[in-house]
N, CA, C and O of each residue as an XYZ file, in Angstrom:
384
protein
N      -0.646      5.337     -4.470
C      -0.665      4.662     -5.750
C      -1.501      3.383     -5.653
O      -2.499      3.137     -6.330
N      -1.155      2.891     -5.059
C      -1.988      1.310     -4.317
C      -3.528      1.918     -4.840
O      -3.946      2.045     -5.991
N      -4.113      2.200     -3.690
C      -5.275      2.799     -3.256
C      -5.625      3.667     -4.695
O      -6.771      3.430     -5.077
N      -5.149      4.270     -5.246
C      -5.775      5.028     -5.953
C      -5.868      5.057     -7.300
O      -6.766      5.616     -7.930
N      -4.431      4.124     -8.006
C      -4.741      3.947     -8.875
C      -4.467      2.358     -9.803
O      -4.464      2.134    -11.013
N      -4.286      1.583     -8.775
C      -4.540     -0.031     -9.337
C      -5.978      0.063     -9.027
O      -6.564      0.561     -8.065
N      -6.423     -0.574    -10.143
C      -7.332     -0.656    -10.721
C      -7.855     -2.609    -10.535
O      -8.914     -2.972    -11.047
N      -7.093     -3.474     -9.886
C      -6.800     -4.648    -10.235
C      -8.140     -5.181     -9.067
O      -8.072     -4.879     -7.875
N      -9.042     -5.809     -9.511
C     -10.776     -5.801     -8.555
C     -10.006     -7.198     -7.312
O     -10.690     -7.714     -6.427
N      -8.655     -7.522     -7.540
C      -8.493     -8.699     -6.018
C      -7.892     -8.117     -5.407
O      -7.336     -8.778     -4.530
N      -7.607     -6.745     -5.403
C      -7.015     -5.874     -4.340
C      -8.153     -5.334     -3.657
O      -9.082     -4.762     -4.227
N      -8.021     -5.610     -1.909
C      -8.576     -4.970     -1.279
C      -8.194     -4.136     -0.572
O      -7.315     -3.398     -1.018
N      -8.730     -3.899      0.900
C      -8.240     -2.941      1.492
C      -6.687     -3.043      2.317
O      -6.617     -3.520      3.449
N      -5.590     -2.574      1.646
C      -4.089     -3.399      1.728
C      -3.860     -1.718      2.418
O      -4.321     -0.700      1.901
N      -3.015     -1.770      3.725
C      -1.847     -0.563      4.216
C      -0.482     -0.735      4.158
O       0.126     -1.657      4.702
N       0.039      0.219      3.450
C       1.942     -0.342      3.508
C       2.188      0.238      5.372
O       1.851      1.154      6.122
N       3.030     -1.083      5.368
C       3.487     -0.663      6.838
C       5.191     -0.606      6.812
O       5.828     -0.523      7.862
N       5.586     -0.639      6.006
C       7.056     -0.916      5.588
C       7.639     -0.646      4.218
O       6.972     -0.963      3.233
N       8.778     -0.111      4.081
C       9.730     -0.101      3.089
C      10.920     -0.690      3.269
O      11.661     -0.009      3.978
N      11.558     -2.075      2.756
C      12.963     -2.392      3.126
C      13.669     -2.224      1.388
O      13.327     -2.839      0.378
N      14.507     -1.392      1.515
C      15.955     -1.532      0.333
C      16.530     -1.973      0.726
O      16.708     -2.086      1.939
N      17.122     -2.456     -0.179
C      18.510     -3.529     -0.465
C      19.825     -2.346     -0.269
O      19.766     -1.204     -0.726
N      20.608     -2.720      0.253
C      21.751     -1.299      0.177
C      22.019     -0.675     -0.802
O      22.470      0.471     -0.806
N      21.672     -1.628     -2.143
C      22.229     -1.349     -3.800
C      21.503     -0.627     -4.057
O      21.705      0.124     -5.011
N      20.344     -0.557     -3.299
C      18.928      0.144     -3.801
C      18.056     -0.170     -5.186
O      17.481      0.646     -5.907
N      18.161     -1.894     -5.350
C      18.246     -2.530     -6.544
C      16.919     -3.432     -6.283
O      16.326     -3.915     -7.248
N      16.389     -3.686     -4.712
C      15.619     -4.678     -4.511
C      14.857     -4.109     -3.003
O      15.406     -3.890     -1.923
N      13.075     -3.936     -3.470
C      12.357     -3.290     -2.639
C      11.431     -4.279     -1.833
O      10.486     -4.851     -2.377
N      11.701     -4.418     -0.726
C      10.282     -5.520     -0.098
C       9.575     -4.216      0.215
O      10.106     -3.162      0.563
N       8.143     -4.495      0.012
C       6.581     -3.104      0.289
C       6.221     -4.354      1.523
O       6.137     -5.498      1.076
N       6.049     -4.203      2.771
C       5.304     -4.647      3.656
C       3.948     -4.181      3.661
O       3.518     -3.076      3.991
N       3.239     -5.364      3.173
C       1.393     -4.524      3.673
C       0.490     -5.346      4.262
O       0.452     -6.573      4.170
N      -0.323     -4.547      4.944
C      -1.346     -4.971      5.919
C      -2.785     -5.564      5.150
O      -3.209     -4.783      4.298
N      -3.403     -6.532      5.287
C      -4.644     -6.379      4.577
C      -5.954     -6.723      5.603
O      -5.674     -7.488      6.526
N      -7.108     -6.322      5.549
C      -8.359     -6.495      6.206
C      -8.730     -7.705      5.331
O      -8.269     -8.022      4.234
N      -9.638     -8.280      6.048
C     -10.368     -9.354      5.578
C      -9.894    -10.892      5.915
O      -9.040    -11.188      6.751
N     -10.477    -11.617      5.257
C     -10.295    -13.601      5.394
C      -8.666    -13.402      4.914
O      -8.051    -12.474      4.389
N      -8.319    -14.698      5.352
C      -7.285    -15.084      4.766
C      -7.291    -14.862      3.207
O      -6.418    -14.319      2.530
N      -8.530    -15.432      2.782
C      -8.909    -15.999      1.123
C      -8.402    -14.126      0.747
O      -7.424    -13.704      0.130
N      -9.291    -13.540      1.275
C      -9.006    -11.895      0.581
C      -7.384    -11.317      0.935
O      -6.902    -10.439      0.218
N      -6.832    -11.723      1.758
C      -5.228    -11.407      1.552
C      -4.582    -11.713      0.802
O      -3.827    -10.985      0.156
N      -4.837    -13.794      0.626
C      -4.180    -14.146     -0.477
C      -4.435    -13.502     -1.757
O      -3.457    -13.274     -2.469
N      -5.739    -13.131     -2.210
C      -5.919    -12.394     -3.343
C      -5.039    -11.310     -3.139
O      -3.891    -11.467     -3.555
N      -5.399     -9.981     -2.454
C      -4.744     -9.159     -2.781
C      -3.747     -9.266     -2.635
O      -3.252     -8.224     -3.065
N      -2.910     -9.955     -2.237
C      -1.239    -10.282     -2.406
C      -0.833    -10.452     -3.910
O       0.070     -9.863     -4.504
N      -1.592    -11.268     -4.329
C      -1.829    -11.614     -6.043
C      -1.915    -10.547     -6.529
O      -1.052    -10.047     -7.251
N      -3.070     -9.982     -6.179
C      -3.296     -8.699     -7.467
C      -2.442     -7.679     -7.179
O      -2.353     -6.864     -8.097
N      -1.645     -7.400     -6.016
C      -0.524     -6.455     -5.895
C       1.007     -6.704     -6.968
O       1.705     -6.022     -7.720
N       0.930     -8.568     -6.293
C       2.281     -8.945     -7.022
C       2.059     -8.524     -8.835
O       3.029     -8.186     -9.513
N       0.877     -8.603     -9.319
C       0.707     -8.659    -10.432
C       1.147     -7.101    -11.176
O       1.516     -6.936    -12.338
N       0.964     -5.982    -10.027
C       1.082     -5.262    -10.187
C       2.438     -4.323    -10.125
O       2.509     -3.132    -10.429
N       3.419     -5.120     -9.684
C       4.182     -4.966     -9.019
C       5.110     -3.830    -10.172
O       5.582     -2.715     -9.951
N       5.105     -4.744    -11.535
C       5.716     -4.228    -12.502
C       5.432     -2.756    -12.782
O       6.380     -2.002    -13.000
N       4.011     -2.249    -12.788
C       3.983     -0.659    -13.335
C       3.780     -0.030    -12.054
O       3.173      1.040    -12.013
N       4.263     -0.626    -10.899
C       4.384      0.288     -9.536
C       6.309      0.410     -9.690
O       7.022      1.150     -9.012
N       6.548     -0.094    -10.258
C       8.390     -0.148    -10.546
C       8.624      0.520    -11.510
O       9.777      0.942    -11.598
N       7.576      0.900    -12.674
C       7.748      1.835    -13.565
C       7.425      3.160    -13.073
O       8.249      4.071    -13.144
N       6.208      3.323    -12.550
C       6.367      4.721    -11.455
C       7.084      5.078    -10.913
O       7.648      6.094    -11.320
N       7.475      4.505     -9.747
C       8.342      4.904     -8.992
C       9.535      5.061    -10.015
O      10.220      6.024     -9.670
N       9.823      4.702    -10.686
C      11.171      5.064    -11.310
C      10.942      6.364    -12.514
O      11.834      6.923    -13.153
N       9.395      6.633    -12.578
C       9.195      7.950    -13.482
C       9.024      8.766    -12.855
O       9.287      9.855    -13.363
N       8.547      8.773    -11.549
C       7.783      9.972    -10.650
C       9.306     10.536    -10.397
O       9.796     11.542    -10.910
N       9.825      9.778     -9.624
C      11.452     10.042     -8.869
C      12.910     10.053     -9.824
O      14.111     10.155     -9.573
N      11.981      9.871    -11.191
C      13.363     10.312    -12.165
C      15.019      9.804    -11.377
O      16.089     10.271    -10.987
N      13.952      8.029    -11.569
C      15.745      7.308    -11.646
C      15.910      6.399    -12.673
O      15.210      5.739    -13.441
N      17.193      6.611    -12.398
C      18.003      5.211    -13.475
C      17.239      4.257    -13.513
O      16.381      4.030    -14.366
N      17.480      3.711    -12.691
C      16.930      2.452    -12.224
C      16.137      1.814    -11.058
O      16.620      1.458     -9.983
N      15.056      1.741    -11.380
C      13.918      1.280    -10.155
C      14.270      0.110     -9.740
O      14.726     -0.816    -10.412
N      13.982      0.166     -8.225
C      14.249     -1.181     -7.328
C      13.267     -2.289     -8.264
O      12.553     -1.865     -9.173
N      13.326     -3.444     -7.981
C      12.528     -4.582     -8.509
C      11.903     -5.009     -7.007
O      12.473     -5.397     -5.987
N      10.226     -4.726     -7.369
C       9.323     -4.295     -6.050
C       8.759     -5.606     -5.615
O       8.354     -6.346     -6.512
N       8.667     -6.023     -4.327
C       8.099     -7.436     -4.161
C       7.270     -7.161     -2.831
O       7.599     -6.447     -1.884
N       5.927     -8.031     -3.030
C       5.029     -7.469     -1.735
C       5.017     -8.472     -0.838
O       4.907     -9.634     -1.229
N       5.141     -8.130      0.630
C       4.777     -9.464      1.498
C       3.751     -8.783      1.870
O       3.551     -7.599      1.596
N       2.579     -9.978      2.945
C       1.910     -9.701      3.856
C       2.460     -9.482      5.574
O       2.949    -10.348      6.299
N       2.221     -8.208      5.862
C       2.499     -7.918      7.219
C       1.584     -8.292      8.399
O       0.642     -7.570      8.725
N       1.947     -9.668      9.151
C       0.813    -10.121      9.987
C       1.156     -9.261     11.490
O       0.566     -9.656     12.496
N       2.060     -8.158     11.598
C       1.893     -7.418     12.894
C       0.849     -6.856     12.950
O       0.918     -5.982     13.814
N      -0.482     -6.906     12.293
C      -1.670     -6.152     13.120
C      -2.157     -7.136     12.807
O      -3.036     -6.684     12.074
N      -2.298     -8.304     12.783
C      -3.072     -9.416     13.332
C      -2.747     -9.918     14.428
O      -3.564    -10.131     15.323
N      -1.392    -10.201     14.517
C      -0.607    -10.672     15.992
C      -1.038     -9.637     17.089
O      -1.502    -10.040     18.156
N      -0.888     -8.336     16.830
C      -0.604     -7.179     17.795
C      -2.816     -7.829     18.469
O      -3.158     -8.303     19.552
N      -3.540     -7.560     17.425
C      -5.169     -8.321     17.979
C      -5.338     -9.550     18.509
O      -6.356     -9.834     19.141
N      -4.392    -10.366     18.311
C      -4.433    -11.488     18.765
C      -3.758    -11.553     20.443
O      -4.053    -12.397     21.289
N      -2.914    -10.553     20.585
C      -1.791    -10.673     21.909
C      -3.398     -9.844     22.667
O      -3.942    -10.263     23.689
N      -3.784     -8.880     22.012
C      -4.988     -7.252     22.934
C      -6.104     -8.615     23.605
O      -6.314     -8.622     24.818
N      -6.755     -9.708     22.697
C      -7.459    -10.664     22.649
C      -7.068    -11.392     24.557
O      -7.413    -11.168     25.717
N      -6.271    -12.204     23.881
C      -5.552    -12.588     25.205
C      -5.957    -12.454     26.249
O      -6.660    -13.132     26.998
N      -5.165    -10.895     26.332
C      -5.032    -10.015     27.415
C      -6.217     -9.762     27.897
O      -6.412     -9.360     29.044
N      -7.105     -9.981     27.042
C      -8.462     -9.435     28.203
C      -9.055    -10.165     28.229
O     -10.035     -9.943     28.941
N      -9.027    -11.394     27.637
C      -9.249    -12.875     28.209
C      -8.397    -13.139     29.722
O      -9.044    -13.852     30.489
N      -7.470    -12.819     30.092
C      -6.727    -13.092     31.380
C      -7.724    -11.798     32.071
O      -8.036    -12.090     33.225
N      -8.170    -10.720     31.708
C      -8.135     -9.595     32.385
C      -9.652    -10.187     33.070
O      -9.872    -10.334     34.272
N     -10.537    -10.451     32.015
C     -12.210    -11.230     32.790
C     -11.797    -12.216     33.464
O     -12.264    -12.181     34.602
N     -11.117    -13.102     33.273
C     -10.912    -13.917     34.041
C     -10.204    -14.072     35.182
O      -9.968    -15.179     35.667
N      -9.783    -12.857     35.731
C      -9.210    -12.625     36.847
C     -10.570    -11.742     38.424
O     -10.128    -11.476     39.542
């Protein structure tokens, strides 16, 4: 859905790496990954959050429920950290 059909031009290239529900199943964190500057995450964080509303109407038409979670996006910095630790490491590795 992301990818294919927001349409919103400050979304870039964003990967969900996560789904957390709430037990109530009332409240959705979307964990996603984004490429680029900082400046282009913060955007697409924006143009996701903006979007957030008719990704909560989908999901609640596709999956024919009552009631859709109320969807909120973070940025997932484990594949920046995970490049930053590989970095490191082979900084110690030449330098040995």
């Amino acid at each position: 859905m992301i990818e294919g059909e927001l349409r919103d031009p400050r979304i870039g290239f964003a990967t969900v790496t996560r789904v957390d529900l709430s037990p109530d199943l009332r409240h959705g964190r979307v964990w996603v990954s984004v490429m680029g500057s900082e400046e282009s995450r913060a955007e697409t964080l924006e143009g996701l959050s903006s979007a957030a509303g008719y990704v909560r109407r989908e999901i609640g038409r596709r999956l024919s429920l009552r009631r859709a979670p109320e969807i909120v996006f973070v940025l997932d910095h484990g594949a920046e950290e995970m490049e930053r630790v590989q970095k490191l490491l082979d900084e110690i590795k030449h330098a040995e």
